[in-house]
C-alpha positions in Angstrom: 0.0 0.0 0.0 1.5 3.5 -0.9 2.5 6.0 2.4 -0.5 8.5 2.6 1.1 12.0 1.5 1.1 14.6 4.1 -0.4 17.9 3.9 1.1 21.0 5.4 0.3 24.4 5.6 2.6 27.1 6.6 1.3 30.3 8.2 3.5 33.4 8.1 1.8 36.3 10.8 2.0 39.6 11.7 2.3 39.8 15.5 -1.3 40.6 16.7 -3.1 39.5 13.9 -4.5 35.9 14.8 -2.4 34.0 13.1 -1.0 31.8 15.9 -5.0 31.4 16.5 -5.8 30.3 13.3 -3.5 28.2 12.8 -3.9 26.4 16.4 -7.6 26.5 15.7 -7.1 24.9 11.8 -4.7 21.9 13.1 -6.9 21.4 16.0 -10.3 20.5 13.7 -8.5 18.6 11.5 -6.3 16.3 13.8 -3.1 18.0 12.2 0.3 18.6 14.2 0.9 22.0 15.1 4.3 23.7 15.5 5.2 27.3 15.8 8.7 29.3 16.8 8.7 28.2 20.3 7.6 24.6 20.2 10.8 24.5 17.8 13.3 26.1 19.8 12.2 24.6 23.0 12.2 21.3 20.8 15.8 22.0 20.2 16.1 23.1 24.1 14.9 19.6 25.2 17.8 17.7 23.8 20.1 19.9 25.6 20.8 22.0 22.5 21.3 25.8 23.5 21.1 29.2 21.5 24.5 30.2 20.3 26.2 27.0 20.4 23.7 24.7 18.8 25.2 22.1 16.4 23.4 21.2 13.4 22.9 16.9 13.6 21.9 15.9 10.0 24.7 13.2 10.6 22.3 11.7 13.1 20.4 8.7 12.4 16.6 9.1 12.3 16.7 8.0 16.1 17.6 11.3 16.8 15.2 13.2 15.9 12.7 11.1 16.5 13.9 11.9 20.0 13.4 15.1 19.3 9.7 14.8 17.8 8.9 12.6 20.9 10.5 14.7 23.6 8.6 17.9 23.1 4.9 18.3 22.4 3.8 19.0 19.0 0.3 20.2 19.8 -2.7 18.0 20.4 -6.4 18.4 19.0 -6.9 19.4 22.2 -4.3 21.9 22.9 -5.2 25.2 23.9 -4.6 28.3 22.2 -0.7 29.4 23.6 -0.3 33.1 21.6 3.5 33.7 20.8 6.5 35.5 22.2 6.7 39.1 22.0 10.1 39.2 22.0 11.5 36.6 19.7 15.1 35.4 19.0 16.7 34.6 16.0 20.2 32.7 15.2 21.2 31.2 12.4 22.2 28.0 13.9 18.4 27.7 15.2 17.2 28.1 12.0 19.1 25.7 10.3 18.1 23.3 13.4 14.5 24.0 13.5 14.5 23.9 9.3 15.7 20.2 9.6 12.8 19.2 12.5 10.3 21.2 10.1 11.6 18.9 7.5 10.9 16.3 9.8 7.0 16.9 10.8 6.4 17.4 7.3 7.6 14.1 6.2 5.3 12.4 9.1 2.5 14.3 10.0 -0.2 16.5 8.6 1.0 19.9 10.0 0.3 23.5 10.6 3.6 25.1 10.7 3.5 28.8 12.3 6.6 31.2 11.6 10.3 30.1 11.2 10.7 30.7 7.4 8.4 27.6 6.9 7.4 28.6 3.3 11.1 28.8 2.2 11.9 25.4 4.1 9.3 23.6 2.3 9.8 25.3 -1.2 8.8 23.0 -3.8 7.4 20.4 -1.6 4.1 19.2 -2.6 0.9 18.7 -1.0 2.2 22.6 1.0 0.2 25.8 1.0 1.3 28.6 2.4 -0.4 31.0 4.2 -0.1 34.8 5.3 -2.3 36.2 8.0 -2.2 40.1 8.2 -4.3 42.8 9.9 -4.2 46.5 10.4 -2.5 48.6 13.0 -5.4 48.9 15.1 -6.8 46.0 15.5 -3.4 44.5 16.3 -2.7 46.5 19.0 -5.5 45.5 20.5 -5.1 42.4 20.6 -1.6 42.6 21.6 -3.1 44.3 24.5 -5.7 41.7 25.4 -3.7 38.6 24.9 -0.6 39.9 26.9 -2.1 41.6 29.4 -0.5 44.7 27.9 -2.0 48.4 29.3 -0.2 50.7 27.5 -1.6 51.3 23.8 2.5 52.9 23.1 3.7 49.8 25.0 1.9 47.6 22.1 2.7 49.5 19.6 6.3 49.4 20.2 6.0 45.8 20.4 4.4 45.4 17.1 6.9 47.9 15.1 9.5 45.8 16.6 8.8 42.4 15.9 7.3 43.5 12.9 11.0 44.5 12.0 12.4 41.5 13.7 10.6 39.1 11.5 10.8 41.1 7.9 14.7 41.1 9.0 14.9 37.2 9.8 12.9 36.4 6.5 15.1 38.3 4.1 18.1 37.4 5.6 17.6 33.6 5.9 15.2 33.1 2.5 16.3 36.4 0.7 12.4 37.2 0.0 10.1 39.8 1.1 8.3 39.1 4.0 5.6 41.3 2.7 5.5 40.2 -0.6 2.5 38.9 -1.1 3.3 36.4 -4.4 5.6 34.8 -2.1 2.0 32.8 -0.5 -0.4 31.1 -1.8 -3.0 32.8 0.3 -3.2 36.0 2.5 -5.9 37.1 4.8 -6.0 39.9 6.1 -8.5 39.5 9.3 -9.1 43.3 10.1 -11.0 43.1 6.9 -12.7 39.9 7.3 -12.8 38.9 10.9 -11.2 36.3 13.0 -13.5 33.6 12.3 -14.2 34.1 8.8 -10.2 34.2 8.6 -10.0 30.7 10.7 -12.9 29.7 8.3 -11.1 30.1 5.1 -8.1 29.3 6.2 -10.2 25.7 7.0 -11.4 25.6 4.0 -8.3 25.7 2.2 -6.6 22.9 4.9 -10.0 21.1 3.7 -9.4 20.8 0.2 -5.5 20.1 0.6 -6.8 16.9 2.9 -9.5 15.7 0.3 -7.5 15.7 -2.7 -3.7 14.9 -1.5 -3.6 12.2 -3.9 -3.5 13.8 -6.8 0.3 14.6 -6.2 -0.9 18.3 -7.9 2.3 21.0 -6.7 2.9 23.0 -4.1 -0.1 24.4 -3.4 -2.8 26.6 -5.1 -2.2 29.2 -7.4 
């Protein structure tokens, strides 16, 4: 009997706009794995691999990061909705670590994979959409306010603007592309427009169809 193909979707986010949400919300209806920045990095973490002085294992037998896959929660159906770090980190040997575990889920689970460059990693891999989830200014402050418990609208705001740079930096210097390109995705949804469950619903819908037809070996993911 032939191995059933996985589907993945990548989301790419603004901080504040529901992305980490959506995608939680998307794996969690549809039985897929979900795995965003910090399930990664504190996947790395759990094998006693630190920032700065991580080591890249491809030499490793699969044993290894099975360990890996094993050691650290993926997500569940049931997990809760965990929003992500305001502040994050990037270093190259991370990236180049967490590429090779996204490489990983992809070959063995359906996944939603949140953040980390996950469209570049899985360039040209079929049965992969990718995803970006946008909103405006406004409305991402105040969410960013809600969801961290922040009180000060400026306070938010400086957040955003930062990892707003943050992540445009990471994505240009570790793909070379334009985080706010839009023909770099397959699909962007921009929730101040349309709403956070009408966002959660066609991002759904599009995890829906990917599940229904993965046979067809069709590429990457829709045009």
């Amino acid at each position: 009997m032939r191995e059933k193909p996985t589907v993945v979707l990548t989301i790419s986010r603004q901080l504040g706009s529901g992305g980490s949400y959506i995608g939680q919300a998307v794996a969690s209806r549809f039985g897929m794995r979900y795995a965003d920045r910090e399930i990664l990095k504190q996947a790395a973490e759990a094998v006693g691999l630190r920032e700065g002085d991580l080591v890249v294992r491809e030499e490793k037998a699969g044993g290894f990061w099975e360990g890996v896959l094993q050691s650290f929660s993926l997500g569940t159906p049931e997990a809760a909705f965990v929003p992500p770090p305001l502040t994050p980190v990037y270093a190259e040997d991370l990236f180049k670590l967490e590429s090779l575990i996204i490489r990983e889920i992809a070959d063995r689970f359906d996944a939603v994979i949140v953040g980390r460059g996950g469209f570049h990693v899985l360039a040209g891999r079929p049965n992969v959409a990718n995803v970006r989830v946008h909103a405006d200014l406004d409305l991402r402050v105040r969410r960013v306010m809600e969801v961290y418990g922040i009180d000060n609208r400026r306070d938010a705001e400086e957040s955003i603007r930062r990892s707003d740079r943050q992540r445009a930096q990471f994505i240009k210097s570790f793909t070379g592309q334009d985080w706010n390109d839009a023909r770099v995705f397959d699909l962007c949804v921009n929730v101040g427009s349309v709403g956070l469950d009408a966002a959660t619903e066609i991002v759904a819908s599009l995890a829906e169809s990917m599940l229904g037809r993965r046979w067809t070996g069709a590429g990457g993911g829709p045009a």
